[in-house]
BATIMAR-387668 format. One line per field, with one value per atom (N, C-alpha, C): residue number from 1; x negated, y, z negated; atom name; residue in three letters. Coordinates in steps of 0.1 Angstrom, whole numbers, plus 5000, padded with zeros to 4 digits. Atoms other than C-alpha are relative to their C-alpha. Layout:
k	NUM, ...
east	X, ...
north	Y, ...
up	Z, ...
a	CA, ...
r	ALA, ...
//
This chain:
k	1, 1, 1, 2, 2, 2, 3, 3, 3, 4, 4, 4, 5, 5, 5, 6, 6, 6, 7, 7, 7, 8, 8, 8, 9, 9, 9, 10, 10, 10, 11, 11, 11, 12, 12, 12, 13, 13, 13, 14, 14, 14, 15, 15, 15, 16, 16, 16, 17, 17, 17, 18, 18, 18, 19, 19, 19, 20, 20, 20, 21, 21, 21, 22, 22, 22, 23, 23, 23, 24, 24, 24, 25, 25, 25, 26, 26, 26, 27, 27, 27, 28, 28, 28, 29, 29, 29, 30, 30, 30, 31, 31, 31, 32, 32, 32, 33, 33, 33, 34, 34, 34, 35, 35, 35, 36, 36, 36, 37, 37, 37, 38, 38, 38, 39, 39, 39, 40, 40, 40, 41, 41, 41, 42, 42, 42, 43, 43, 43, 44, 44, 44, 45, 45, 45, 46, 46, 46, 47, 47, 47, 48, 48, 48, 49, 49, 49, 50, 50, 50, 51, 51, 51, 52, 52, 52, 53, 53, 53, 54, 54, 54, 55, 55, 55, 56, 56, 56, 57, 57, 57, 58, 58, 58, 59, 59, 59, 60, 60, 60, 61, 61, 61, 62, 62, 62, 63, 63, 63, 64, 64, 64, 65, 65, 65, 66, 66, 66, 67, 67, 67, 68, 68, 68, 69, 69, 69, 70, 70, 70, 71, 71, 71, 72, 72, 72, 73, 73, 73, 74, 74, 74, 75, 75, 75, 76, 76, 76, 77, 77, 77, 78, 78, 78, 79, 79, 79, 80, 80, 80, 81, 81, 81, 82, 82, 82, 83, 83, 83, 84, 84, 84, 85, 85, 85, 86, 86, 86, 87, 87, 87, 88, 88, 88, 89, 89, 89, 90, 90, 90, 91, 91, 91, 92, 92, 92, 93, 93, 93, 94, 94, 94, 95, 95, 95, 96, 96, 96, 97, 97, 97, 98, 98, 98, 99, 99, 99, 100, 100, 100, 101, 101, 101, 102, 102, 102, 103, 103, 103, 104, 104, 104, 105, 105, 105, 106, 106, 106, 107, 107, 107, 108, 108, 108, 109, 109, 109, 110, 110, 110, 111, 111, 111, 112, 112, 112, 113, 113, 113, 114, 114, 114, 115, 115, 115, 116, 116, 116, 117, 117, 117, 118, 118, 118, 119, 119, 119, 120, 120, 120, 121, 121, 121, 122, 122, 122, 123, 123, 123, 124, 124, 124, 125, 125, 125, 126, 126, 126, 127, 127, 127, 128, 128, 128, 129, 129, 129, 130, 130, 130, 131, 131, 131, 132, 132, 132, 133, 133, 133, 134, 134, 134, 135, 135, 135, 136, 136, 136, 137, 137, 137, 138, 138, 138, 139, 139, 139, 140, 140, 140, 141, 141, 141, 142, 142, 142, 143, 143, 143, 144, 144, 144, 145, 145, 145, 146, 146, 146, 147, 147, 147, 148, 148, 148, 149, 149, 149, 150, 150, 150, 151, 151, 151, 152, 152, 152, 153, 153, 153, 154, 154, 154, 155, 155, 155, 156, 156, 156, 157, 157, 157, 158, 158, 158, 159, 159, 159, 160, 160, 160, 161, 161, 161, 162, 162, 162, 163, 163, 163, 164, 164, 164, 165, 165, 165, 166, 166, 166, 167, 167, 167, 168, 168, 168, 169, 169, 169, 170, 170, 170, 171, 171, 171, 172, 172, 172, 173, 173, 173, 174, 174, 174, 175, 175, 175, 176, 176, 176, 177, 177, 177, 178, 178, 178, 179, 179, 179, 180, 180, 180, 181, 181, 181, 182, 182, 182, 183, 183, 183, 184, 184, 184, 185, 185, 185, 186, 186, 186, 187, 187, 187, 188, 188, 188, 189, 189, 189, 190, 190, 190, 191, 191, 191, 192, 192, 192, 193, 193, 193, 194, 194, 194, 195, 195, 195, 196, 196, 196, 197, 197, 197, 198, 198, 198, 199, 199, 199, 200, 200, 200
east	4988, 5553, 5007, 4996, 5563, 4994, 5011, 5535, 5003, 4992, 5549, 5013, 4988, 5584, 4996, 5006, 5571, 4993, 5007, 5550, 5011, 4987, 5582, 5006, 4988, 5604, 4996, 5002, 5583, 4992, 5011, 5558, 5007, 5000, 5554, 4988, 5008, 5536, 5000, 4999, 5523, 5000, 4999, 5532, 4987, 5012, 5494, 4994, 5007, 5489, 5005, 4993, 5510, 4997, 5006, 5494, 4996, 5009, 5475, 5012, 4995, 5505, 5014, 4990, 5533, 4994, 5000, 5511, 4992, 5004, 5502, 4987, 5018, 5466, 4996, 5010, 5469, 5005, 5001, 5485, 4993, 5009, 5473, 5011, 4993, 5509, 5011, 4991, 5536, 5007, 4994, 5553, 5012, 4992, 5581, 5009, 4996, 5604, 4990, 5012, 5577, 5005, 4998, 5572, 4989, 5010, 5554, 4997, 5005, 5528, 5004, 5002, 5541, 4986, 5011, 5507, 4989, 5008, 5489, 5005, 4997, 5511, 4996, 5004, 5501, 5009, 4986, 5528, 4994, 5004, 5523, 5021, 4992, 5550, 5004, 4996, 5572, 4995, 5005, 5563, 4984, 5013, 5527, 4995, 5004, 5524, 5008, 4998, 5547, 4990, 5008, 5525, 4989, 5012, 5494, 5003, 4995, 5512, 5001, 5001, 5512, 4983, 5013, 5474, 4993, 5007, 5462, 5011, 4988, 5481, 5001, 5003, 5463, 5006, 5003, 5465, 4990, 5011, 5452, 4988, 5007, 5438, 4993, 5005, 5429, 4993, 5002, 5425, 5007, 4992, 5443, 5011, 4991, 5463, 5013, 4986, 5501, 5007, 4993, 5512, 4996, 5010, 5498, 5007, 4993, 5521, 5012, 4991, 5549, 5000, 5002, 5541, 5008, 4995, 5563, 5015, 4986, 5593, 4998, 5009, 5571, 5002, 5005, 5572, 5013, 4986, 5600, 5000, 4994, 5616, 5000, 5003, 5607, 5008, 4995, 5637, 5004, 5001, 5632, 4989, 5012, 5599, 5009, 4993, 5622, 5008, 4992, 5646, 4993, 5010, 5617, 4992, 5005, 5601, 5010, 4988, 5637, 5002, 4998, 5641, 4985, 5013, 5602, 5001, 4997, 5607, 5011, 4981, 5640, 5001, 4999, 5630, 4996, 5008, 5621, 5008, 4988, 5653, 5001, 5001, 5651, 4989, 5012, 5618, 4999, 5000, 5629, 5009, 4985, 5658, 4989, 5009, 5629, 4991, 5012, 5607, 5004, 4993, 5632, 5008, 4992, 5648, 4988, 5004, 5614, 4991, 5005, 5604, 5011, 4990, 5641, 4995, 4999, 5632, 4985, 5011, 5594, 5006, 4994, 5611, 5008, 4994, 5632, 4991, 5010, 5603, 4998, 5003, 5600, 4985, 5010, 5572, 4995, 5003, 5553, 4991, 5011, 5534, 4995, 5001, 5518, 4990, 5015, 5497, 4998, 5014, 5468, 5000, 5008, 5462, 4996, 5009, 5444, 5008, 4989, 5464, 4988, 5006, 5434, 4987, 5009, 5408, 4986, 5011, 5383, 4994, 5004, 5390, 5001, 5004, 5378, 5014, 4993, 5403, 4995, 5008, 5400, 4998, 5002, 5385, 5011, 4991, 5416, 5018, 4990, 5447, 5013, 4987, 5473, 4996, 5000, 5480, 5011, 4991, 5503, 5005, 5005, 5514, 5019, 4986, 5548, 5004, 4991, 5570, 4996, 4999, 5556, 4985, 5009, 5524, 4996, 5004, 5508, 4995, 5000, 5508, 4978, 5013, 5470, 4993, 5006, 5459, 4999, 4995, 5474, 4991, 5012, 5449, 4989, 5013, 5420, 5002, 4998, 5433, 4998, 5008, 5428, 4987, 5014, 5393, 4995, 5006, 5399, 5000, 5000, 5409, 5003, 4993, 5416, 5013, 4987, 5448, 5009, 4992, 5478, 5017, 4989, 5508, 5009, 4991, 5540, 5009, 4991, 5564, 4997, 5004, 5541, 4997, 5003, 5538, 4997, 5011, 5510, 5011, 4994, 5518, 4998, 5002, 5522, 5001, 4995, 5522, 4996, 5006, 5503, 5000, 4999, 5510, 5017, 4987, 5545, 4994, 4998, 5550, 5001, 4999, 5552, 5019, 4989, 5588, 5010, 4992, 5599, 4997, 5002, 5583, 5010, 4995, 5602, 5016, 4988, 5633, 5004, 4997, 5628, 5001, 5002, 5617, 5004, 4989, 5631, 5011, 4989, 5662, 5014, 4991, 5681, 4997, 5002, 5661, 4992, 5008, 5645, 5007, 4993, 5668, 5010, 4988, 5693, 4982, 5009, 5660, 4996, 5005, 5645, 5011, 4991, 5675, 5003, 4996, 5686, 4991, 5009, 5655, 5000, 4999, 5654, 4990, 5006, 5635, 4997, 5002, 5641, 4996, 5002, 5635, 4983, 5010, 5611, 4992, 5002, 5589, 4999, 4994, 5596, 4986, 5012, 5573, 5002, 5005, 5557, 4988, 5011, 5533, 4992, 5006, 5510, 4985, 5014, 5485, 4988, 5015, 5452, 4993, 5015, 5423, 4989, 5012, 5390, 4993
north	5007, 8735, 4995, 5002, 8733, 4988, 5011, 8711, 4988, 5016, 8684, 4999, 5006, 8687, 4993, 5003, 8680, 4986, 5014, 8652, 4989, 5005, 8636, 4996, 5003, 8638, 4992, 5005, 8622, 4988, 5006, 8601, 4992, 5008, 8573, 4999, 4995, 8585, 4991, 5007, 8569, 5015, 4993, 8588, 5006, 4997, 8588, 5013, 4984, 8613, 5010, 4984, 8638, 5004, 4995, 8638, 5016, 4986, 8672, 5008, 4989, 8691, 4994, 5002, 8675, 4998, 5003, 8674, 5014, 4983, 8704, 5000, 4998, 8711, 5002, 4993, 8720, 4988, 5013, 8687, 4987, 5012, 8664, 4992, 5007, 8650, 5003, 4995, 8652, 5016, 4992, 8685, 5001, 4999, 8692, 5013, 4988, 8719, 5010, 4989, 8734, 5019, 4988, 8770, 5006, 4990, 8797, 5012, 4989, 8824, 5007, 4992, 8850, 5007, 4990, 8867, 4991, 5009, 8834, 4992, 5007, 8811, 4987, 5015, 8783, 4996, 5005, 8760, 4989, 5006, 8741, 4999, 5001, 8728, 5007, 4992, 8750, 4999, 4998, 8742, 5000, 4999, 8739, 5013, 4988, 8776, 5007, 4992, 8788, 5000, 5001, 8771, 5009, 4994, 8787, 5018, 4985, 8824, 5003, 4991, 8823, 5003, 4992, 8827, 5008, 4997, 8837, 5011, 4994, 8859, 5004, 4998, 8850, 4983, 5015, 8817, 4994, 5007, 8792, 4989, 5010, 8775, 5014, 4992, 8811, 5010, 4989, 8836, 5013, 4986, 8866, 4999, 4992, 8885, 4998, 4998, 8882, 5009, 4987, 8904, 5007, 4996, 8927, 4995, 5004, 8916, 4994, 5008, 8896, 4991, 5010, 8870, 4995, 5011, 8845, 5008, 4999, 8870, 5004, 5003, 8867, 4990, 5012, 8833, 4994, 5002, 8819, 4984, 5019, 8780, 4999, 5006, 8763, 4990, 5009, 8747, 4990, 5011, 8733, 4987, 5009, 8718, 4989, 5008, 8706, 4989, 5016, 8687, 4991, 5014, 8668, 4989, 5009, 8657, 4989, 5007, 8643, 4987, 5013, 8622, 4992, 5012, 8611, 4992, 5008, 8603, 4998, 5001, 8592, 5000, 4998, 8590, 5010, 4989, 8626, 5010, 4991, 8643, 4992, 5003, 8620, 5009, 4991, 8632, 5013, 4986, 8667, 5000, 5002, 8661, 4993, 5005, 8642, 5010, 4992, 8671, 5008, 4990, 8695, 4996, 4999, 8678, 4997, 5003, 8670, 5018, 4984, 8713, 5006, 4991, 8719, 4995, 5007, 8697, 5009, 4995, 8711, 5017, 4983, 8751, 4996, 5003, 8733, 5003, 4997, 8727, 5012, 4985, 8752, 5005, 4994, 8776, 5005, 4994, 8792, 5008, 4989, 8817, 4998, 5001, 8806, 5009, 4995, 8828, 4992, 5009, 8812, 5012, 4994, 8829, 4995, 5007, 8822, 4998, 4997, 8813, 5004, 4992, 8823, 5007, 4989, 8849, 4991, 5005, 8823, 4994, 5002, 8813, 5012, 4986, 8836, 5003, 5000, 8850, 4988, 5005, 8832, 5012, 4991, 8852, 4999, 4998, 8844, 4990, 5006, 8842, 4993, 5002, 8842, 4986, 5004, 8813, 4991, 5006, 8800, 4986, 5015, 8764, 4992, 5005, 8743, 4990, 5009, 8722, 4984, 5012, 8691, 4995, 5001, 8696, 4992, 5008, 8673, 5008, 4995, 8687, 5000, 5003, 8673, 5010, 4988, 8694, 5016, 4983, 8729, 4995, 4997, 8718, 5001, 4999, 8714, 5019, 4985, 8748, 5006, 4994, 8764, 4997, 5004, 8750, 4987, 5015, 8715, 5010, 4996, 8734, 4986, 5013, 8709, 4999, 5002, 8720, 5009, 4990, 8737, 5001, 4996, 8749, 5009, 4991, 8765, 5003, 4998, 8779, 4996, 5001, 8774, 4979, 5014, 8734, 4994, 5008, 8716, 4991, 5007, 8701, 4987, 5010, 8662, 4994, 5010, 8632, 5010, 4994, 8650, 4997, 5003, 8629, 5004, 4992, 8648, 5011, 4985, 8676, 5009, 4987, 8709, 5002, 5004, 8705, 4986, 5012, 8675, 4999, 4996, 8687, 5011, 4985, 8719, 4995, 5003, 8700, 4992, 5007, 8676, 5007, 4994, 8694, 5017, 4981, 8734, 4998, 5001, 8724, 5013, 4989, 8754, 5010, 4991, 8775, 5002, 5001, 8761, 4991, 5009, 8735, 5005, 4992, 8760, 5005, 4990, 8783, 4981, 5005, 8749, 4991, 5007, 8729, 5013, 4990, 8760, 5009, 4989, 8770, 5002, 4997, 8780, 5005, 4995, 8791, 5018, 4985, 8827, 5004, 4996, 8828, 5002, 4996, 8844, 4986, 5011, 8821, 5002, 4999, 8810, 5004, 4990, 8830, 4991, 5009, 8808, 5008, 4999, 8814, 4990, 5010, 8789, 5006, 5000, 8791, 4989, 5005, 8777, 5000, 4994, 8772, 4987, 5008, 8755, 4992
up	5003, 9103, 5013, 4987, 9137, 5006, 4995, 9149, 4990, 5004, 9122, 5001, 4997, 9131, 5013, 4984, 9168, 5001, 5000, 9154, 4996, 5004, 9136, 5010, 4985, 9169, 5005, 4987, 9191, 4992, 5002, 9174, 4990, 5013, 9151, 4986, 5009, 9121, 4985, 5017, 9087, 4991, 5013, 9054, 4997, 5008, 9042, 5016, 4987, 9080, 4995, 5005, 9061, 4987, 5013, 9030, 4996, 5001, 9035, 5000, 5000, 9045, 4986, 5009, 9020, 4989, 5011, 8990, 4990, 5007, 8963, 4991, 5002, 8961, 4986, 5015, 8926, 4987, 5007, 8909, 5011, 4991, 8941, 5003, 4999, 8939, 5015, 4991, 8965, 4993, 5003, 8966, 4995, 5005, 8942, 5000, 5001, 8949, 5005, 4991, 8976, 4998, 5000, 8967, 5009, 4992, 8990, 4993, 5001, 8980, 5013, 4988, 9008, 5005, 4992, 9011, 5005, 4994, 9021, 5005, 4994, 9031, 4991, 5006, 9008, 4992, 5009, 8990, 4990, 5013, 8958, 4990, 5007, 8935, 4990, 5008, 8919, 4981, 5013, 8884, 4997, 5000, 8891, 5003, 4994, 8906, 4984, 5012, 8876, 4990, 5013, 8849, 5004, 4999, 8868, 4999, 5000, 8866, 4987, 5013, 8828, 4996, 5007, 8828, 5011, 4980, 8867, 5006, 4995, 8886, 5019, 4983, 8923, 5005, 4991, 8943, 4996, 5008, 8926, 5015, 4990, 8963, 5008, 4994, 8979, 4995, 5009, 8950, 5005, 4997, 8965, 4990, 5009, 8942, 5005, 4997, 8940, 4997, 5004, 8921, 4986, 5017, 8891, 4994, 5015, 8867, 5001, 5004, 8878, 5018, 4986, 8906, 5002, 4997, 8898, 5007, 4996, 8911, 5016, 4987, 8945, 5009, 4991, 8955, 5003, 4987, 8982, 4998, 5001, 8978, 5015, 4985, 9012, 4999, 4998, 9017, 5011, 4987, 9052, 4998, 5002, 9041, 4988, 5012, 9005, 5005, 4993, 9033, 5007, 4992, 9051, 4989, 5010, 9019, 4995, 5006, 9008, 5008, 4993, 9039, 5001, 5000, 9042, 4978, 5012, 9004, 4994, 5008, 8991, 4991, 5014, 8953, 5002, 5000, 8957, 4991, 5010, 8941, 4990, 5011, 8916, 4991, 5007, 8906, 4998, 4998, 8912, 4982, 5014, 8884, 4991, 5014, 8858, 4995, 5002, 8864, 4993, 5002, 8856, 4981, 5021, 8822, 4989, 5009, 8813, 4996, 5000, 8816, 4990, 5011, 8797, 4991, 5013, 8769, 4995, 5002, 8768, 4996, 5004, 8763, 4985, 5009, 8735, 4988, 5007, 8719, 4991, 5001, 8690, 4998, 5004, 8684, 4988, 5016, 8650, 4999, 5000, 8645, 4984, 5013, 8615, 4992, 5006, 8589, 4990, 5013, 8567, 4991, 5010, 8534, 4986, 5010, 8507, 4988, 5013, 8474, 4989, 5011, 8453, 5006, 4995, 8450, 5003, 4998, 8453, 5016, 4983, 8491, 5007, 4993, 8517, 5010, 4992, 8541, 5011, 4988, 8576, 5010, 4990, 8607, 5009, 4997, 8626, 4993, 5011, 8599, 5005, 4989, 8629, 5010, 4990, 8649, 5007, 4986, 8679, 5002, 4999, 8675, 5007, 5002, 8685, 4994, 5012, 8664, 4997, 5000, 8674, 4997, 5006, 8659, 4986, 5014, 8631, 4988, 5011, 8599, 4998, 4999, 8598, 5011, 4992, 8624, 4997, 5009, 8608, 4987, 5006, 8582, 5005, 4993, 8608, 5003, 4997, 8618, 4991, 5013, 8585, 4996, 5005, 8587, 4988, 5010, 8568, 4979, 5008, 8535, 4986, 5006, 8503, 4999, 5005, 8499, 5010, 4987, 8522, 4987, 5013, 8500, 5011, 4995, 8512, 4986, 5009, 8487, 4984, 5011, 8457, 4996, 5001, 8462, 5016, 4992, 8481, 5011, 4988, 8514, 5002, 4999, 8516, 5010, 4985, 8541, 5011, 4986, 8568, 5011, 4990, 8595, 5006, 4991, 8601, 5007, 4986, 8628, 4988, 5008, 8611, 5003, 4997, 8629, 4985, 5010, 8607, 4990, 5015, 8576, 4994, 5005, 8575, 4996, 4998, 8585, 4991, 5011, 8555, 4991, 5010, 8532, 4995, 5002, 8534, 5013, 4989, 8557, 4998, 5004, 8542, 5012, 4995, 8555, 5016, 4984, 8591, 5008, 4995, 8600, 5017, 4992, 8620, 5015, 4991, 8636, 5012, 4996, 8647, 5009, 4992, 8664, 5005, 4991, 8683, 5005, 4992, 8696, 5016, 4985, 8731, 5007, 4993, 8758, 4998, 5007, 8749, 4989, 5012, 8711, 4996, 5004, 8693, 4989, 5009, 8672, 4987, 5017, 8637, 4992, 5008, 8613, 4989, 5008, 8590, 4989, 5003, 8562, 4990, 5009, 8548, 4988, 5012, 8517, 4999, 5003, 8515, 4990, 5016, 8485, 5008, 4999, 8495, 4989
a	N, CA, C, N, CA, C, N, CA, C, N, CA, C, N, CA, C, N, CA, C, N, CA, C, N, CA, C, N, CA, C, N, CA, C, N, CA, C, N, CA, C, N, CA, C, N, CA, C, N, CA, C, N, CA, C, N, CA, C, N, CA, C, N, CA, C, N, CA, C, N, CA, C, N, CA, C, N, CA, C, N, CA, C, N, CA, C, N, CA, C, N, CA, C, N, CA, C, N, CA, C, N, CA, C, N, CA, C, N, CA, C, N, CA, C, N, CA, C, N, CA, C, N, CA, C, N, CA, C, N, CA, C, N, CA, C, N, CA, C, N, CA, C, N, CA, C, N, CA, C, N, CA, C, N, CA, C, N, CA, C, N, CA, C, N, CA, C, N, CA, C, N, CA, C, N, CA, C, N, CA, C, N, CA, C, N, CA, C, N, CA, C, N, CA, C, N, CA, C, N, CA, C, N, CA, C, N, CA, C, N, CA, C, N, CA, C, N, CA, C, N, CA, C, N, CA, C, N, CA, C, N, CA, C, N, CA, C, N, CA, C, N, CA, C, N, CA, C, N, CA, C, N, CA, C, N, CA, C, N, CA, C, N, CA, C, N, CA, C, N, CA, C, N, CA, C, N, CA, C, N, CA, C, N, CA, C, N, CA, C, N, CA, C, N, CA, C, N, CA, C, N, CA, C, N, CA, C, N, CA, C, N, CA, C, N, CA, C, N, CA, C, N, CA, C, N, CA, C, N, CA, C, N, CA, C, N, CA, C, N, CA, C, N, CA, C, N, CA, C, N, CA, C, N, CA, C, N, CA, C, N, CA, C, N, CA, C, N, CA, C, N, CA, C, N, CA, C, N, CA, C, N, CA, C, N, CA, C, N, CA, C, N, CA, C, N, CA, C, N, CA, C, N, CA, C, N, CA, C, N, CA, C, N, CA, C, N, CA, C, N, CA, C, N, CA, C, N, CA, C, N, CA, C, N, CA, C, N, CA, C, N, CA, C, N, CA, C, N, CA, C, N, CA, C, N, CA, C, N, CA, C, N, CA, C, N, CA, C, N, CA, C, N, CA, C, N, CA, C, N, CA, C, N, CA, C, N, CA, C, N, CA, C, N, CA, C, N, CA, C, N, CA, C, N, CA, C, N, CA, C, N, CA, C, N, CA, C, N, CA, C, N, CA, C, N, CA, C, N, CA, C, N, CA, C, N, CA, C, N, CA, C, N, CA, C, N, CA, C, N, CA, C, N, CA, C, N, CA, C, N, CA, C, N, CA, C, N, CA, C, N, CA, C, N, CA, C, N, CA, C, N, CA, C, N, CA, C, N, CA, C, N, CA, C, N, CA, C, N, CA, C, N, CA, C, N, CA, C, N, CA, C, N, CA, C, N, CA, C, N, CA, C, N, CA, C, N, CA, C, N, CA, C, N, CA, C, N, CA, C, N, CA, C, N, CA, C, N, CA, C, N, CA, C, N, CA, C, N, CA, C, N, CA, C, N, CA, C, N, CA, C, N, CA, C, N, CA, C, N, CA, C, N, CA, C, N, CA, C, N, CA, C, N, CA, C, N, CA, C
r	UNK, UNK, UNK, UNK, UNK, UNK, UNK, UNK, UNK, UNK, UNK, UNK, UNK, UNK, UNK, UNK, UNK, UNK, UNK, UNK, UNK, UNK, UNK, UNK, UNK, UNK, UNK, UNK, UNK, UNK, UNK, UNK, UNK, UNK, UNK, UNK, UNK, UNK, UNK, UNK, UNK, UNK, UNK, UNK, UNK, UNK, UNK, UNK, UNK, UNK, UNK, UNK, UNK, UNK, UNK, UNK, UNK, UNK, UNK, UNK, UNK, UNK, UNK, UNK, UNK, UNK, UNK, UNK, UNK, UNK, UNK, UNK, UNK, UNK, UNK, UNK, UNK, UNK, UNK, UNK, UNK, UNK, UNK, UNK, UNK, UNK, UNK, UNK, UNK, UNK, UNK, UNK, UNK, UNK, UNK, UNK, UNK, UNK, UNK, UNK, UNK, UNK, UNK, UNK, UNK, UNK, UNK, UNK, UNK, UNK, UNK, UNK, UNK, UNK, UNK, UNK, UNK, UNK, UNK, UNK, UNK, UNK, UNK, UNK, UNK, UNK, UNK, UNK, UNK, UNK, UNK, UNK, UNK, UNK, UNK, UNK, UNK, UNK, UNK, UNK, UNK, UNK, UNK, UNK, UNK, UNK, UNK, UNK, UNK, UNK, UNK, UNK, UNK, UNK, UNK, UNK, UNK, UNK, UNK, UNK, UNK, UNK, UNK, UNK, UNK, UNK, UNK, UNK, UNK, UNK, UNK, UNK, UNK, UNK, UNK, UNK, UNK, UNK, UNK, UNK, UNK, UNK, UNK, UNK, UNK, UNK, UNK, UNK, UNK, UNK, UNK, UNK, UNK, UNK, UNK, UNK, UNK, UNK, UNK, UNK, UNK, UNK, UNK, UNK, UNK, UNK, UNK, UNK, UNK, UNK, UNK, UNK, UNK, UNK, UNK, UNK, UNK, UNK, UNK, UNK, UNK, UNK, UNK, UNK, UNK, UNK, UNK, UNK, UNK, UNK, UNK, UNK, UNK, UNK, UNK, UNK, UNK, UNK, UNK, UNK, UNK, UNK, UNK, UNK, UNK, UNK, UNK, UNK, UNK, UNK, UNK, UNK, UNK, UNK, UNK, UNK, UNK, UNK, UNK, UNK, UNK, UNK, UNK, UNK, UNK, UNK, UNK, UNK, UNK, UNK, UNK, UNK, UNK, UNK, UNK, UNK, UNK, UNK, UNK, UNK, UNK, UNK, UNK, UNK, UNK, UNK, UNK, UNK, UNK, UNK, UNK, UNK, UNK, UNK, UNK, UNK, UNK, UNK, UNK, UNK, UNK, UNK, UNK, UNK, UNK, UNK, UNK, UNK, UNK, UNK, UNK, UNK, UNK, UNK, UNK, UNK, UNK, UNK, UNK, UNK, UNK, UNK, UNK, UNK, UNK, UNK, UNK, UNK, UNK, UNK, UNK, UNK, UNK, UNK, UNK, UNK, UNK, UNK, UNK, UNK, UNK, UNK, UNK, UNK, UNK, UNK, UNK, UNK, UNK, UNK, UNK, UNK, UNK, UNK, UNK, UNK, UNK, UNK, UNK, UNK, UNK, UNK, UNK, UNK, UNK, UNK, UNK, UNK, UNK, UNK, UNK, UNK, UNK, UNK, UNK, UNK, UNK, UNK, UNK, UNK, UNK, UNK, UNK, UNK, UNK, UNK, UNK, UNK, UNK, UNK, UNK, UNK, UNK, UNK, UNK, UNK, UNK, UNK, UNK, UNK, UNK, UNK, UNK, UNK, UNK, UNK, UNK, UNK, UNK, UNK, UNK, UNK, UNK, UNK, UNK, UNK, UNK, UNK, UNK, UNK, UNK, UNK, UNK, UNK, UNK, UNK, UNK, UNK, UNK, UNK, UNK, UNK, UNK, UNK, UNK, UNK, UNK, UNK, UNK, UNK, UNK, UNK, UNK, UNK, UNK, UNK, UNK, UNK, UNK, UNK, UNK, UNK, UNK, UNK, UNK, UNK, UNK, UNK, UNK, UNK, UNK, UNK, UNK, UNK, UNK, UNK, UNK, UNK, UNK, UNK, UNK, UNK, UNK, UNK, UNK, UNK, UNK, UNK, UNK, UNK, UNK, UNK, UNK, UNK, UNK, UNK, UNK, UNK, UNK, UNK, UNK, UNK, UNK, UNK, UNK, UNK, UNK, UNK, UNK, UNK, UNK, UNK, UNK, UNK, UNK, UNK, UNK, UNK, UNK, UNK, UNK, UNK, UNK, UNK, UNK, UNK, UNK, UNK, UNK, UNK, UNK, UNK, UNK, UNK, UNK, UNK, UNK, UNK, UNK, UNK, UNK, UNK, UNK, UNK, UNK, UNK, UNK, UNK, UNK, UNK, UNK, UNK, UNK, UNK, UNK, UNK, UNK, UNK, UNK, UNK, UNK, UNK, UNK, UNK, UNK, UNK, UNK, UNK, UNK, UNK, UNK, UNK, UNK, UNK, UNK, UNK, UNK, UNK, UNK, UNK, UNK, UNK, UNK, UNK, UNK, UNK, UNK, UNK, UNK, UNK, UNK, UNK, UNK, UNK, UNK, UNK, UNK, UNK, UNK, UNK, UNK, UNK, UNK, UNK, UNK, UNK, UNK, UNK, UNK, UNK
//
């Protein structure tokens, strides 16, 4: 860090010479909100080191371990490095601010935990009945997910118009009862428990 403030002061430098050290190895883009692994020293963009901590829990450029079980309360904001990127790039806090309402709106996003079962004794269970999806899912696909069944039924009548979200079906069609969970979802909430029927 030193050695490019040094180079900055005295020198006349192009943008594309500082690529290596102002850009994050793990999107390839300029650094956004530079955060530091303290046990390596390597910086990557805050949202790109968090996304990598919900499945990894080392350095995604070194592999050393951060922390057993909660890294992301590890890693340090490099805000000297955050003010040099601001003046070499001037659209740079904009981008910081698009990055950021477009990560709140993605937590908005709701989630479902949907179960598959069978509405008659003639379709098999599925091998996995549980599964993980968010709101903005195509109705069409939650039948691929059940394995392409002919039919999908909630509440005793078959599921139509498959090219809605699972979101904007619920919200049309049972608004009593999902309207409220699905507009006030948040970052914190648990996901809405769904169960869907199947027949083959």
């Amino acid at each position: 860090m030193v050695e490019l403030l040094n180079q900055l002061a005295f020198e006349k430098i192009l943008l594309r010479d500082l690529n290596s050290v102002i850009s994050c190895s793990f999107c390839k883009g300029y650094l956004v909100e530079p955060t530091v692994i303290p046990e390596c020293s390597h910086t990557f963009c805050r949202t790109c080191i968090l996304r990598h901590f919900q499945d990894e829990l080392d350095c995604p450029e070194c592999g050393i371990e951060v922390h057993p079980t909660q890294p992301e309360k590890c890693i340090i904001y490099d805000e000297v490095l955050n003010q040099i990127l601001c003046e070499l790039i001037p659209n740079l806090a904009q981008r910081v601010q698009d990055e950021k309402d477009s990560f709140t709106e993605v937590d908005k996003i709701p989630k479902f935990l949907v179960r598959f079962k069978p509405t008659d004794r003639k379709s098999n269970s599925l091998p996995r009945p549980y599964i993980l999806i968010n709101g903005d899912t195509p109705l069409n696909v939650v039948k691929l997910l059940a394995g392409n069944p002919r039919y999908l039924e909630y509440d005793n009548f078959n599921i139509k118009k498959l090219d809605r979200t699972i979101s904007g079906w619920l919200k049309e069609e049972h608004s009593e009862n999902f309207r409220s969970k699905i507009d006030n979802f948040g970052s914190s909430s648990e996901a809405i428990k769904l169960t869907i029927r199947f027949s083959t």
